[in-house]
Each structure stands twice: as C-alpha cells, then as structure tokens.
TORKOL-4160 file (C-alpha; in steps of 0.2 Angstrom, whole numbers, padded with zeros to 4 digits, m for minus):
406
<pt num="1" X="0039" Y="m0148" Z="m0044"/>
<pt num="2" X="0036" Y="m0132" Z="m0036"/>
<pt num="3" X="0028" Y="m0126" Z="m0021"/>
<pt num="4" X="0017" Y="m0110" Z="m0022"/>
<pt num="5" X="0006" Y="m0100" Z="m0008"/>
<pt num="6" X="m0009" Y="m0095" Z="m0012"/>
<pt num="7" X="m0024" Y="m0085" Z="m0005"/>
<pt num="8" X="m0041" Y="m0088" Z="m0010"/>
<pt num="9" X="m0059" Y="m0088" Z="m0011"/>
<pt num="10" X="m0074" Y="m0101" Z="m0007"/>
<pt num="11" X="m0091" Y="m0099" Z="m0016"/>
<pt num="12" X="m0097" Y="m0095" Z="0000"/>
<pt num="13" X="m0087" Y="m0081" Z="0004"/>
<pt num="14" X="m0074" Y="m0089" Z="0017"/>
<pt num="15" X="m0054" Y="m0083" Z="0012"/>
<pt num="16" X="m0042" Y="m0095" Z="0014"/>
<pt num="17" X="m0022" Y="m0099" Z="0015"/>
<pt num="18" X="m0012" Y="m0115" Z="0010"/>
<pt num="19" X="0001" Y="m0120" Z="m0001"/>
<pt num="20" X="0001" Y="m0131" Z="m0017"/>
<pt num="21" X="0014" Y="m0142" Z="m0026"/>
<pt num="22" X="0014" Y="m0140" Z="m0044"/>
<pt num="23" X="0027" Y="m0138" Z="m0061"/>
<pt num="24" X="0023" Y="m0120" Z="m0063"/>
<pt num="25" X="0011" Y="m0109" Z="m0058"/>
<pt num="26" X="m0002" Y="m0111" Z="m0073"/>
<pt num="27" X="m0005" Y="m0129" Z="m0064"/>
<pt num="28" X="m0009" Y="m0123" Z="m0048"/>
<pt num="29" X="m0019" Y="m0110" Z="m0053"/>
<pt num="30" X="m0028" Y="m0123" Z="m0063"/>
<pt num="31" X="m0029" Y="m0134" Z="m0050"/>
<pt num="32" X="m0035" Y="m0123" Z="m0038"/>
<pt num="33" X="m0048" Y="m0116" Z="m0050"/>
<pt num="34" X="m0054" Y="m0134" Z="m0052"/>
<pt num="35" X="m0060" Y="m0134" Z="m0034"/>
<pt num="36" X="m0070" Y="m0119" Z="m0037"/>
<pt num="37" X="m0059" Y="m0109" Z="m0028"/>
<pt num="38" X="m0059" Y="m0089" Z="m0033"/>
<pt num="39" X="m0039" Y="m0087" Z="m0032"/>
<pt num="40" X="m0035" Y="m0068" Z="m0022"/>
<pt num="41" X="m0015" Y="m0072" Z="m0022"/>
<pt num="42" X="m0002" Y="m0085" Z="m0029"/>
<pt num="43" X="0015" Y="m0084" Z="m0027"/>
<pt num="44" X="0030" Y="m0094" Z="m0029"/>
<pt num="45" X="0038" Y="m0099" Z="m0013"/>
<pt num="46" X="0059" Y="m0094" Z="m0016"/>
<pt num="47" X="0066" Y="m0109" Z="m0007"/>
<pt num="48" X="0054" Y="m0121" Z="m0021"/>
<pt num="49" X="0063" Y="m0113" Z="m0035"/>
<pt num="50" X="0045" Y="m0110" Z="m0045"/>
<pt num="51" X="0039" Y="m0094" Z="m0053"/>
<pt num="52" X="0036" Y="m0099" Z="m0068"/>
<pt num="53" X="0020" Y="m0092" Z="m0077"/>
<pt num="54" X="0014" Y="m0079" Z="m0065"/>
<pt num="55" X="0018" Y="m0065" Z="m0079"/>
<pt num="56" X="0029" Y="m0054" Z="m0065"/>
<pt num="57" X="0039" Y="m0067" Z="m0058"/>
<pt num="58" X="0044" Y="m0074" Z="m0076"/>
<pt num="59" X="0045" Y="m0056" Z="m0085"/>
<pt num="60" X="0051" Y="m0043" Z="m0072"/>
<pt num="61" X="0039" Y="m0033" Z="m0060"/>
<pt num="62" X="0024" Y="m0022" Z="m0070"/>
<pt num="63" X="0020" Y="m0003" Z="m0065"/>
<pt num="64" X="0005" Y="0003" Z="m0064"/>
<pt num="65" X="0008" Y="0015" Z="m0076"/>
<pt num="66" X="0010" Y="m0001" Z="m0089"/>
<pt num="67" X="m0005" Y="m0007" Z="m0083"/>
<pt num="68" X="m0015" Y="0012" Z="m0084"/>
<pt num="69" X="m0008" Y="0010" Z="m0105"/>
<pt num="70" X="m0011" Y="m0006" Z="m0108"/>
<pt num="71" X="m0032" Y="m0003" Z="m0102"/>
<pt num="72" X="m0033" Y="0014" Z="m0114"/>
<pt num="73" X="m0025" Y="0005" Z="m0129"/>
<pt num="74" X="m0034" Y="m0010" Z="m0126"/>
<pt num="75" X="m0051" Y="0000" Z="m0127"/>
<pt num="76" X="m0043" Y="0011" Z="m0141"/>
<pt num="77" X="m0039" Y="m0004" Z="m0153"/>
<pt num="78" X="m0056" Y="m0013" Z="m0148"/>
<pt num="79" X="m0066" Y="0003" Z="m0150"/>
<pt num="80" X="m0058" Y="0003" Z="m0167"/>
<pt num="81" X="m0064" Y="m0011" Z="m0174"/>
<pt num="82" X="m0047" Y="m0022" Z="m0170"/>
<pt num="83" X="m0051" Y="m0041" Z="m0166"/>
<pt num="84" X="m0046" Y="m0045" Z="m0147"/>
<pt num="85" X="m0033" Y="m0057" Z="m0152"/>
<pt num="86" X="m0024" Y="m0045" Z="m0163"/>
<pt num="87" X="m0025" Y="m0031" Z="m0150"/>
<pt num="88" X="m0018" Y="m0041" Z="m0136"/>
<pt num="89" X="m0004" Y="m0048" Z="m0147"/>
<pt num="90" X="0002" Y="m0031" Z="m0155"/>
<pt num="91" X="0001" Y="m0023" Z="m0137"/>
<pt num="92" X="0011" Y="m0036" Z="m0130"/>
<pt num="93" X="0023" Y="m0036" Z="m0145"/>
<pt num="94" X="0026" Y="m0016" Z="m0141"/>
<pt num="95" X="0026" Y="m0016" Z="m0123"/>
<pt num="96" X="0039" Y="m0009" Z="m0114"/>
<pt num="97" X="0036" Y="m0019" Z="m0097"/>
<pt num="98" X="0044" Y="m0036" Z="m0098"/>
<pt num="99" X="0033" Y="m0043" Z="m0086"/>
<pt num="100" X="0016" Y="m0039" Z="m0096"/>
<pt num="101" X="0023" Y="m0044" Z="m0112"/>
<pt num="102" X="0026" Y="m0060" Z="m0104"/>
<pt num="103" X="0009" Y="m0059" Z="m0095"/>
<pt num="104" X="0000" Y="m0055" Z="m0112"/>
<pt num="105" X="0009" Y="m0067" Z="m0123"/>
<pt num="106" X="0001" Y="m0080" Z="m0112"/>
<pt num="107" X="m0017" Y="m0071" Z="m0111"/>
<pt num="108" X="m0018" Y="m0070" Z="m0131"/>
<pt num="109" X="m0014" Y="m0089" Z="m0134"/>
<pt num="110" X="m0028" Y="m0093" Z="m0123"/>
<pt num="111" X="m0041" Y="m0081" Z="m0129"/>
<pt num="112" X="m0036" Y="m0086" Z="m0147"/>
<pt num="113" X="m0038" Y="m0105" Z="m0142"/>
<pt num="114" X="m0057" Y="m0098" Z="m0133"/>
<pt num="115" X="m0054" Y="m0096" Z="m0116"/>
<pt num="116" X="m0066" Y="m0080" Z="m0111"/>
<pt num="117" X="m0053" Y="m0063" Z="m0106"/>
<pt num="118" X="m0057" Y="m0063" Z="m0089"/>
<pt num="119" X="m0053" Y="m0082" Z="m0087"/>
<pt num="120" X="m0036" Y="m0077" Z="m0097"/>
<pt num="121" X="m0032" Y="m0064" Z="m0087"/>
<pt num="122" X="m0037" Y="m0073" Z="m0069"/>
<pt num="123" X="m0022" Y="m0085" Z="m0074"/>
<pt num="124" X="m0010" Y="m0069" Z="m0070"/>
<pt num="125" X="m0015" Y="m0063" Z="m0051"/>
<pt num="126" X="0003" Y="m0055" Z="m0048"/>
<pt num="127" X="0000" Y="m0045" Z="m0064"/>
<pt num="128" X="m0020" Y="m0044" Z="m0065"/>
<pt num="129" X="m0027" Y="m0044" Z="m0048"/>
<pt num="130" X="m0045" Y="m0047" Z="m0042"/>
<pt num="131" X="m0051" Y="m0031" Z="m0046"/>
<pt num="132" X="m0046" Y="m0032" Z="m0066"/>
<pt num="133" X="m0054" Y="m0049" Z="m0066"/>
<pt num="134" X="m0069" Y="m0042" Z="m0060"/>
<pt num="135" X="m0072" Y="m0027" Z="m0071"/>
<pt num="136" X="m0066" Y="m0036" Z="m0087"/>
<pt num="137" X="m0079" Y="m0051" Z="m0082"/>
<pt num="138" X="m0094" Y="m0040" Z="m0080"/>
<pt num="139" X="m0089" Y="m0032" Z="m0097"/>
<pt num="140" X="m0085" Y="m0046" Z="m0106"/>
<pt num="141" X="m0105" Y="m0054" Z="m0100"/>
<pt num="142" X="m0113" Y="m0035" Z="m0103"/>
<pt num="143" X="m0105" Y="m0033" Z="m0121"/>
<pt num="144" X="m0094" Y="m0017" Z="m0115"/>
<pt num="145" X="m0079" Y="m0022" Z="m0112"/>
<pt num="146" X="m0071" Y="m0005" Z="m0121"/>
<pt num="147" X="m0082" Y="0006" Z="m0110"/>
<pt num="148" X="m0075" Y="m0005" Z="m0095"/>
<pt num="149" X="m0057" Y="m0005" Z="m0100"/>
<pt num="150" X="m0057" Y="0014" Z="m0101"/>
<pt num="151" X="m0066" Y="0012" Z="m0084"/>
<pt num="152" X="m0049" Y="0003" Z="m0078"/>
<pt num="153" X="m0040" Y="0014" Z="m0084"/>
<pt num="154" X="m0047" Y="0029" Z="m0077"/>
<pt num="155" X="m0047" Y="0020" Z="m0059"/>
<pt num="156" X="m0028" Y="0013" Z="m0061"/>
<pt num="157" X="m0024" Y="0031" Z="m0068"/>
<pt num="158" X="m0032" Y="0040" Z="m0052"/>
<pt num="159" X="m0023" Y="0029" Z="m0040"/>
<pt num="160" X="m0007" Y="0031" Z="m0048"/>
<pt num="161" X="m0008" Y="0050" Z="m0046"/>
<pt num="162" X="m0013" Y="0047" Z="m0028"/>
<pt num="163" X="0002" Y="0038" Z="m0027"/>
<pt num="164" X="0012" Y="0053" Z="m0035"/>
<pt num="165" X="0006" Y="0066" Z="m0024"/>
<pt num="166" X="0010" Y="0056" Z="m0006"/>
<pt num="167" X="0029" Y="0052" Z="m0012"/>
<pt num="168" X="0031" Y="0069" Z="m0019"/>
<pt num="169" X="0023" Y="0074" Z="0000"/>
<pt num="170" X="0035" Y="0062" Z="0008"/>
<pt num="171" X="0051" Y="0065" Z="m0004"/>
<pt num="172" X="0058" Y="0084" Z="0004"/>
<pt num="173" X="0052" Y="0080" Z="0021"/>
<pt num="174" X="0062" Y="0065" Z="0021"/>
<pt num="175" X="0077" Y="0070" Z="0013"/>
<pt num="176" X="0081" Y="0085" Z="0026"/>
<pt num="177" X="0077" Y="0074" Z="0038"/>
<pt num="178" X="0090" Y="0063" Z="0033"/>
<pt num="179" X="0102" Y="0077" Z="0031"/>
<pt num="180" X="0097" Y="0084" Z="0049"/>
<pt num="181" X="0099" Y="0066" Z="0057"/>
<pt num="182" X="0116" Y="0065" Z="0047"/>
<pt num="183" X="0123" Y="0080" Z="0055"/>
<pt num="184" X="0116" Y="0077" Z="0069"/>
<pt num="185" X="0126" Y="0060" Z="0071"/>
<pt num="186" X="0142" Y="0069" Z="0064"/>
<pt num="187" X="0140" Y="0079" Z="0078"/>
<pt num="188" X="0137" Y="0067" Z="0093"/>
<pt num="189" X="0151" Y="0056" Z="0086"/>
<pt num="190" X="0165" Y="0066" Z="0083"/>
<pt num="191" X="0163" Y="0083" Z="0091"/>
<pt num="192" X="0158" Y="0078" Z="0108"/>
<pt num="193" X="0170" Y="0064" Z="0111"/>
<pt num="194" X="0181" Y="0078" Z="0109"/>
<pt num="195" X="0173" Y="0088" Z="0125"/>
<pt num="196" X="0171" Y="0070" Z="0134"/>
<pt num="197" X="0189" Y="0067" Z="0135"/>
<pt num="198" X="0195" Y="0086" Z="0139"/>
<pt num="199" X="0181" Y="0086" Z="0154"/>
<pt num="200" X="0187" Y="0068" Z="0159"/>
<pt num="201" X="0205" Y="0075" Z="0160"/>
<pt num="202" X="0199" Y="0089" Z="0172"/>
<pt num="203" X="0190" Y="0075" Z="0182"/>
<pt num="204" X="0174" Y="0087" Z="0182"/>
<pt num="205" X="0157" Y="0079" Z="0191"/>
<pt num="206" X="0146" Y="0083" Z="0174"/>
<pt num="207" X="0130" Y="0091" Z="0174"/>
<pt num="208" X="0116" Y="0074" Z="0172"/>
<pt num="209" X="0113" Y="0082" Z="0155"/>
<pt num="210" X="0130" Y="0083" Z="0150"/>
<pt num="211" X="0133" Y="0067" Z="0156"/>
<pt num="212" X="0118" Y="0060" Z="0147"/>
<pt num="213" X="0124" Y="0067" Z="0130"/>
<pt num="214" X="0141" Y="0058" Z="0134"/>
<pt num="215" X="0134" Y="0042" Z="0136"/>
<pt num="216" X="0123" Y="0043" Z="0121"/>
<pt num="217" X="0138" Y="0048" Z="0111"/>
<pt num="218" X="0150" Y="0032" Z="0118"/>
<pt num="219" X="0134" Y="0020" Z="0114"/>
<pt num="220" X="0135" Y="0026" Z="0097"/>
<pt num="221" X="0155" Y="0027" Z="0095"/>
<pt num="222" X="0159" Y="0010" Z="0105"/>
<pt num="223" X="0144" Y="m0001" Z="0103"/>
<pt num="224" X="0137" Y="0005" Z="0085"/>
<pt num="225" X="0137" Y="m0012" Z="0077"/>
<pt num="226" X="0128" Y="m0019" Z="0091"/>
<pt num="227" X="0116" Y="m0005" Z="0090"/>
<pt num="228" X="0114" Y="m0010" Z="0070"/>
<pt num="229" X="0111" Y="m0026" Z="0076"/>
<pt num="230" X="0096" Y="m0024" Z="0088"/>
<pt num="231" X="0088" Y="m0014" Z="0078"/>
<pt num="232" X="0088" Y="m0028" Z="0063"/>
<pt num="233" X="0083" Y="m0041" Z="0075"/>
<pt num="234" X="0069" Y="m0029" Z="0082"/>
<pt num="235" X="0063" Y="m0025" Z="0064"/>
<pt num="236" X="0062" Y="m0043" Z="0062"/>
<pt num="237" X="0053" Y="m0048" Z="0075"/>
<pt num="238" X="0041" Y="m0036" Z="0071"/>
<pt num="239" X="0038" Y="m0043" Z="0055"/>
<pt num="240" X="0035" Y="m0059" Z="0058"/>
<pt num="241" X="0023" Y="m0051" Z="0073"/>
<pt num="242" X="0013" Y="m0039" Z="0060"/>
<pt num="243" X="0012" Y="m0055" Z="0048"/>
<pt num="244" X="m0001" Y="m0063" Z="0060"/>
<pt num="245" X="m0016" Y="m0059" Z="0061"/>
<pt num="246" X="m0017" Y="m0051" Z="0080"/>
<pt num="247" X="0001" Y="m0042" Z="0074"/>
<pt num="248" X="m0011" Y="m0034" Z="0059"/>
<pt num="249" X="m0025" Y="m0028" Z="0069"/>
<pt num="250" X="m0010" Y="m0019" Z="0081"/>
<pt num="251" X="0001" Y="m0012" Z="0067"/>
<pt num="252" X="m0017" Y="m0005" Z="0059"/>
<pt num="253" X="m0022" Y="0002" Z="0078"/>
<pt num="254" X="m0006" Y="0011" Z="0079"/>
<pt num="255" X="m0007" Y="0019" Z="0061"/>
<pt num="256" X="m0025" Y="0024" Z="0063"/>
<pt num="257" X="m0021" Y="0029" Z="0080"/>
<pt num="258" X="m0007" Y="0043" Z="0078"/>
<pt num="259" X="m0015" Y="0061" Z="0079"/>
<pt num="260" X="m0017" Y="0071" Z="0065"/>
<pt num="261" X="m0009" Y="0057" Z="0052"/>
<pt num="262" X="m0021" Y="0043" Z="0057"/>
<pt num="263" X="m0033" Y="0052" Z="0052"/>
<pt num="264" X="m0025" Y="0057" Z="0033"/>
<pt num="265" X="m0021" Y="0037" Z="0032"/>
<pt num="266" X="m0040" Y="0034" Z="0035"/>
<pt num="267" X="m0045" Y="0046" Z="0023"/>
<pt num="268" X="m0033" Y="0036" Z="0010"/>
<pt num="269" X="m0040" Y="0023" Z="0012"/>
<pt num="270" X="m0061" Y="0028" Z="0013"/>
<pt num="271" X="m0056" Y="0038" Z="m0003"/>
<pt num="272" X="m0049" Y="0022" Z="m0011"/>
<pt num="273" X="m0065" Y="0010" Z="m0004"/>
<pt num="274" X="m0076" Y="0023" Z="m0012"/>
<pt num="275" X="m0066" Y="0024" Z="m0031"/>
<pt num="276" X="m0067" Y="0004" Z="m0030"/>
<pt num="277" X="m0082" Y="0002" Z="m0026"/>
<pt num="278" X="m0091" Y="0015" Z="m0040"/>
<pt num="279" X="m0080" Y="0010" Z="m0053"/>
<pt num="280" X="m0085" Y="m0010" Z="m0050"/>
<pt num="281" X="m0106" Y="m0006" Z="m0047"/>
<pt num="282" X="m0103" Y="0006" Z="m0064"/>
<pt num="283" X="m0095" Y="m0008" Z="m0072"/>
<pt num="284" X="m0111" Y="m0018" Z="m0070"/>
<pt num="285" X="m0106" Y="m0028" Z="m0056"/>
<pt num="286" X="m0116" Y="m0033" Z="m0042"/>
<pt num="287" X="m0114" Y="m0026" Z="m0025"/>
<pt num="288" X="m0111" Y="m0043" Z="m0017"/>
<pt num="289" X="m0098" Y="m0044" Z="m0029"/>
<pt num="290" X="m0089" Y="m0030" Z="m0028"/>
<pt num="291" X="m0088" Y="m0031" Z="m0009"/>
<pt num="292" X="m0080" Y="m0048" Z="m0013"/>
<pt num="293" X="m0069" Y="m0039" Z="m0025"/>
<pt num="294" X="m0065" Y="m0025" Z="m0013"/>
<pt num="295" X="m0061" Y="m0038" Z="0002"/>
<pt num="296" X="m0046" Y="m0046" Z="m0010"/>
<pt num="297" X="m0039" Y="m0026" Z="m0012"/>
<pt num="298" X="m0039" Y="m0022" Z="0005"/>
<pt num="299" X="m0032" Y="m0039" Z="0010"/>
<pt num="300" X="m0019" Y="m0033" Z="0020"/>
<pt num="301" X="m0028" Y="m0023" Z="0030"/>
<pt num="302" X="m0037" Y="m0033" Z="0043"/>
<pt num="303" X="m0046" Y="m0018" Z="0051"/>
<pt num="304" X="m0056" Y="m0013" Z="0035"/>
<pt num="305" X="m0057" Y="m0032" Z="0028"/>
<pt num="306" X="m0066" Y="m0037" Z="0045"/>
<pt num="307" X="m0079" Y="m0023" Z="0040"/>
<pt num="308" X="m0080" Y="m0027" Z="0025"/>
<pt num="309" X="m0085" Y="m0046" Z="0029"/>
<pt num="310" X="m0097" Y="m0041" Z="0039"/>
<pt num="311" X="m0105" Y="m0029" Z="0025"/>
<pt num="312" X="m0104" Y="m0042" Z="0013"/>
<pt num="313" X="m0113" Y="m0056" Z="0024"/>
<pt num="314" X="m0127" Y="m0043" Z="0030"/>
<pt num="315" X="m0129" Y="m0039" Z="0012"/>
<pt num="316" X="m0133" Y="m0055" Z="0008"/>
<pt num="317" X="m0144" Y="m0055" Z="0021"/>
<pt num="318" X="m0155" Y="m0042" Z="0012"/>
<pt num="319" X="m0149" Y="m0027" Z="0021"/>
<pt num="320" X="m0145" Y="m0013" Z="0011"/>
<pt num="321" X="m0126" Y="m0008" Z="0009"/>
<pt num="322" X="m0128" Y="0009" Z="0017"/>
<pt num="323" X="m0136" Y="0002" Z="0032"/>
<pt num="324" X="m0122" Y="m0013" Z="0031"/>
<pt num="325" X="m0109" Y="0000" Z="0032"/>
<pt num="326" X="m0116" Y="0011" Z="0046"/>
<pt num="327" X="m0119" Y="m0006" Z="0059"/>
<pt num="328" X="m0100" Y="m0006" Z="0057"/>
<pt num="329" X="m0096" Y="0011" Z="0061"/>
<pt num="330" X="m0080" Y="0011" Z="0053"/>
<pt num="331" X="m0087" Y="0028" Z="0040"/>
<pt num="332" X="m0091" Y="0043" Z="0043"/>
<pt num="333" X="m0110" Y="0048" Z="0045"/>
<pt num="334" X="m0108" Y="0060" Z="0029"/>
<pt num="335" X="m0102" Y="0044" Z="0020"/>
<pt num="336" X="m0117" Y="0032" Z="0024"/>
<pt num="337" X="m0130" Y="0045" Z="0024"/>
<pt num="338" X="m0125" Y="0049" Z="0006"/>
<pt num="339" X="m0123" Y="0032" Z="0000"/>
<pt num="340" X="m0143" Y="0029" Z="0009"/>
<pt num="341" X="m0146" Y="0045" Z="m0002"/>
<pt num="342" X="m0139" Y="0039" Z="m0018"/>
<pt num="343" X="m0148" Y="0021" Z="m0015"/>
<pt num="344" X="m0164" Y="0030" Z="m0013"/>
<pt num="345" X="m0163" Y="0041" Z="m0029"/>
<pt num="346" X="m0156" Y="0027" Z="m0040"/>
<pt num="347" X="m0142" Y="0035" Z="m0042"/>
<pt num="348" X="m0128" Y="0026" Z="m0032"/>
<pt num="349" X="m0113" Y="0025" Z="m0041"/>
<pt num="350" X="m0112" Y="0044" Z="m0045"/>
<pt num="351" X="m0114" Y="0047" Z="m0026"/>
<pt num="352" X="m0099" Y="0035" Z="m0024"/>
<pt num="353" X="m0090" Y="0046" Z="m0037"/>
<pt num="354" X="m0094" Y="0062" Z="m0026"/>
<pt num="355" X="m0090" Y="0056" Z="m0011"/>
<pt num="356" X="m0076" Y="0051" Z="m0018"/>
<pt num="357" X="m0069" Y="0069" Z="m0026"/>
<pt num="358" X="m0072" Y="0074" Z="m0007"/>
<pt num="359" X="m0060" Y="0063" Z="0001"/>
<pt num="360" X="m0047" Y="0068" Z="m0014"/>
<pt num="361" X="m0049" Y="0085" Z="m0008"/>
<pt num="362" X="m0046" Y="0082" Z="0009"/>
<pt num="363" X="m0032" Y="0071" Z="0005"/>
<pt num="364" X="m0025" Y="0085" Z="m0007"/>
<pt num="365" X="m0029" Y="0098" Z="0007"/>
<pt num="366" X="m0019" Y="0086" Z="0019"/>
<pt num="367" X="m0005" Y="0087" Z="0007"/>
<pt num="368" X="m0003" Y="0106" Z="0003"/>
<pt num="369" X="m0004" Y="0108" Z="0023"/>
<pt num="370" X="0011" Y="0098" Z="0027"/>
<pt num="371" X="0022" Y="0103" Z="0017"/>
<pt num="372" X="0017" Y="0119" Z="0022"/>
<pt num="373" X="0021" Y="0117" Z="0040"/>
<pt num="374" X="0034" Y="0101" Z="0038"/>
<pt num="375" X="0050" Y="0113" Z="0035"/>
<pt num="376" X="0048" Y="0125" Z="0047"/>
<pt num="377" X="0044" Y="0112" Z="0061"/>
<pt num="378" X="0058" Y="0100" Z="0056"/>
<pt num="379" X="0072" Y="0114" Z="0056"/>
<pt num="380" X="0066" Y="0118" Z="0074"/>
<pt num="381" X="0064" Y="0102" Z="0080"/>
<pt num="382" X="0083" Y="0099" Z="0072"/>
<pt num="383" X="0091" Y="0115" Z="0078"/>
<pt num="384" X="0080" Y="0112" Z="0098"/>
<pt num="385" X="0091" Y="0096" Z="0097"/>
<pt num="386" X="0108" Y="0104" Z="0092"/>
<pt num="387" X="0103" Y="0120" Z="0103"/>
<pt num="388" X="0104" Y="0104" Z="0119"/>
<pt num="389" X="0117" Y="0097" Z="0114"/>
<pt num="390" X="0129" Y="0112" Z="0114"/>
<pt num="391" X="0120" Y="0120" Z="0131"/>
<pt num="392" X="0126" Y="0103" Z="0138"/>
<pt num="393" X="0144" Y="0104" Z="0131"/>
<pt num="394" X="0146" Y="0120" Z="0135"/>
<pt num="395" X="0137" Y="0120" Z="0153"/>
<pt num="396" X="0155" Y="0112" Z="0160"/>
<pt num="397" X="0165" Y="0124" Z="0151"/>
<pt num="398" X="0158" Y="0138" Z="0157"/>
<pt num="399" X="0159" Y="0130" Z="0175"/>
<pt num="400" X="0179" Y="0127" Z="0171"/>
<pt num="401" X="0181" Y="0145" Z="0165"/>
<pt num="402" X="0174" Y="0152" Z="0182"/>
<pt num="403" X="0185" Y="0140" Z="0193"/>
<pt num="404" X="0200" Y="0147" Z="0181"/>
<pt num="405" X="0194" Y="0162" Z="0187"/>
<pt num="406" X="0194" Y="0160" Z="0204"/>
C-alpha cells in the first residue's frame, strides 16, 4: 500500500487537503472520486514508495509543448474522420514524451472499455490538470470536442510562448549577473586579502570602509562553509514558512509589492485569468464552473484564489461576474468595466480575448524595456561596487605613500 496527497474539490465548492492509503494511484483516485470529490492534485508521497498510475510519475515528466501537440493532432485525427480510440492509441504509440505515452496507453483502454474522455483523462491530474478536464468535458456533452481540442491547444500554445518570452527575458540578465558576482567574489577573496595582510603588517588604523571591506573578505575566506550553511537552513525555513498558508499570503505580498516588477508579475497573472477564463466560457462552459476551474490553476496563489472564492460564491449568489470581480478590487477598472461591457452586449468571451491581447502587450512591452535598460544598469551597479572596493584598498595606500613621504 501506498500513501498519496491529494487536493480536492466538494460539490459545494469547499477545497480540501488529506492523504489516502491505496496500491497505486488509479485506486485513490477512484476512491476519492467515489465520494464525489472533484480531485485538483494527487501525488505520491516519496517516503510510501507509490507513484504508480499518475502518467508522469510512471513515465517521466511531460512538457507542455507535448501537451500543445498531442491537443492539435488529437482534433486533426478526429476532424478526419479517425475513431477516438484509434487516435489516442496511434498518438500515444508515436509520442515522444514518455510520460504521455504512458498517460495515453491508460486513457485509451478506458475510453475503448466506455469510460467518457474526460473521465479517462481526470484519472491523470499530474499530466491532464483541471482545466483539460474541463474543456474536454464541455466538449465531449456539446458534441465539439475537435473545436475544443484546438481550443486547448491554442491556449497551452499561448502560455507556453509566455513562458518562452520571460526566460528568454530573464536568460542574459542572469547570466552576467552571475559572471559580475563571480568576479566580484574573485576579487574579495583573493585580491584583498592580499592588501589586508600588507596593511596589517604596517599596523595601519584602516579607514571604517576599508575595514569593512576586510571583514567582508575574512567572513567569506574563513567561515564560507558556515555561510553556505546559513543560507540552506534559511531557504529551508522559508520553505516550510511559504508552504503555509499565512507563509503564502506573505511570499505573494512581497512579489506584488516590489516596485516596478510587482506590477509586471500582476500583469502575468491578470493576462493568464483572462486567457483561462475565455477559453473555458468559449468552450461552453458555465461561468460557475470555470471560476471552479480557474481556482484549481491558480492554486498556489492564495492572494488571487481568495478572490476568486469570493467571485465564485457571489456568482452563485446571482451576482454578475463583472460585479463579482470589481467587489474584490483585485482588477483594474479597465478590466471590470469591459468585462460589465461584454456581459451587456452578449459578447463576453471575445471581450476576455481583448482584454487579454492587452495585457500581452503590456507584458511584451515590459519585456523589450528590460532588457533594454537591464545591461547598462547591471554593469553600473557591478563596476559602482568594484569602483568601492578599490577606493577602499587604495584609500591606506595612498595614506602609506604620504607617510613614506614625510
């Protein structure tokens, strides 16, 4: 028997934590299912030994880019007259993602043995999260499940370019800060012991920040492990504080909070609440749903997941999702007062998809502007840096070459 955590779902709306003992993650899911339960996350716990049927854990993890395929051949082979069984066995023949083939060599002997897609697909949460299950759901009942497929992919496709842009935006800023940082420690660790022990020899009082240099160079040379050290027990710490809830809403706070990328990070994520969100109500599924749907992808964001409990429980109220939104106060006004627009005209969705294509822009914007600006201000922030240190070496020497000249 294994033991395996799991996150889920009630049919009123409440999300819940536990753990389960089963033989392999199939049962639990089963069994959790059989409560009603609407399964957000299940995943083997390592000390148990389990893993087995979850798709990723059995076959290897599965990019998005496998994912963003499998949906357009999927909707291809369907589109073409190819019976789902077939489809899902010849894709998962020829894919290249262990992972998924694994995943989809367990979805197409329950379709073929008539279990419904989505109901094949919920069995695989690591792999198909809530927000596949959704889509494929609503086009399984509405009889376009190609039309939704290509829908998937469009949406995975999206966020995975979203994804490209921000490494390729993070990728040179951090690499020459890594090389600055290196030769910055170079420096600190060999040259100024160097100068240390010459000014130590001459029994000099050092300027305070000459002396202060010192010191951060003996700290580093003598006590580096211990350094190491305190810094993996503060990351720790951290984690196991950011893994509550209260740690959650602080990390969040703090991210949302920095100037000038607090409000880029927001922007990621209104961007990605608005994709989400169009891409379920065009699918055909209803807005209480999709909230619910859109709850389980922003799960470990406690900040936006609070706001979106409370949209969801006014919405069932009768409230409409535009005035939901703005109680919250968590969007912009341009945001509700479009979405209030689109609900008016009948024409939500594509409102969503404008809105949408705004916050790309300003994301893109964001983007171009930093790495714009990221070099100059990182080789003069580096060279400030070494421009101290050597004023603070040389400051004494300079002091010793007007003794000798006395």
């Amino acid at each position: 028997m294994a033991r395996y955590s799991y996150t889920v779902q009630d049919n009123k709306g409440e999300t819940s934590s536990g753990a389960i003992e089963a033989n392999d993650e199939n049962e639990a899911i089963n069994a959790l299912q059989a409560k009603g339960y609407f399964i957000l996350s299940i995943s083997a716990d390592k000390a148990s030994g389990g893993g087995k049927g979850g798709g990723a854990q059995a076959g290897g993890k599965v990019e998005l880019r496998d994912l963003v395929f499998f949906a357009e051949q999927l909707a291809t082979l369907l589109n073409g007259g190819v019976p789902l069984v077939r489809a899902l066995s010849l894709l998962g023949e020829n894919s290249g993602s262990k992972g998924l083939q694994y995943a989809l060599g367990q979805v197409t002997k329950d379709v073929a043995s008539g279990t419904a897609l989505y109901k094949a697909l919920e069995k695989h949460p690591v792999v198909f999260d809530t927000l596949w299950v959704s889509l494929v759901q609503a086009g399984e009942m509405g009889g376009q499940l190609p039309k939704v497929l290509k829908q998937i992919g469009a949406y995975s496709a999206a966020q995975a370019e979203l994804q490209g842009k921000l490494i390729t935006a993070m990728a040179y800023p951090g690499v020459l800060m890594t090389i600055s940082l290196g030769v910055l420690f170079f420096f600190i660790v060999k040259i100024v012991p160097v100068f240390a022990d010459i000014f130590a020899s001459f029994g000099m009082k050092l300027p305070p920040l000459t002396a202060f240099i010192i010191l951060v160079s003996n700290l580093l040379v003598h006590h580096l492990f211990g350094l190491i050290v305190g810094v993996i027990v503060v990351s720790f710490a951290w984690g196991a504080y950011t893994s509550t809830e209260a740690g959650q809403e602080t990390k969040w706070k703090m991210i949302l909070g920095v100037p000038f990328f607090g409000d880029f990070v927001k922007n990621i994520l209104v961007e990605r609440m608005l994709t989400t969100l169009s891409t379920l109500i065009e699918s055909g599924v209803s807005i209480l749903n999709a909230i619910t749907v859109l709850e389980g992808v922003f799960a470990n964001n406690i900040i936006f997941k609070r706001v979106l409990v409370s949209v969801k429980n006014d919405v069932a109220g009768g409230k409409s999702i535009s005035q939901s939104f703005k109680k919250t106060g968590a969007l912009p006004n341009l945001v509700t007062e479009m979405m209030f627009m689109g609900e008016e005209s009948g024409k939500l969705p594509d409102m969503l998809v404008t809105l949408s294509s705004f916050y790309k822009e300003q994301i893109d914007q964001f983007t171009r502007r930093f790495n714009a600006i990221i070099e100059p201000l990182m080789i003069v922030g580096i060279g400030a840096i070494v421009g101290v240190i050597v004023m603070a070496v040389f400051m004494p020497i300079f002091k010793l070459s007007n003794m000798g000249g006395h």
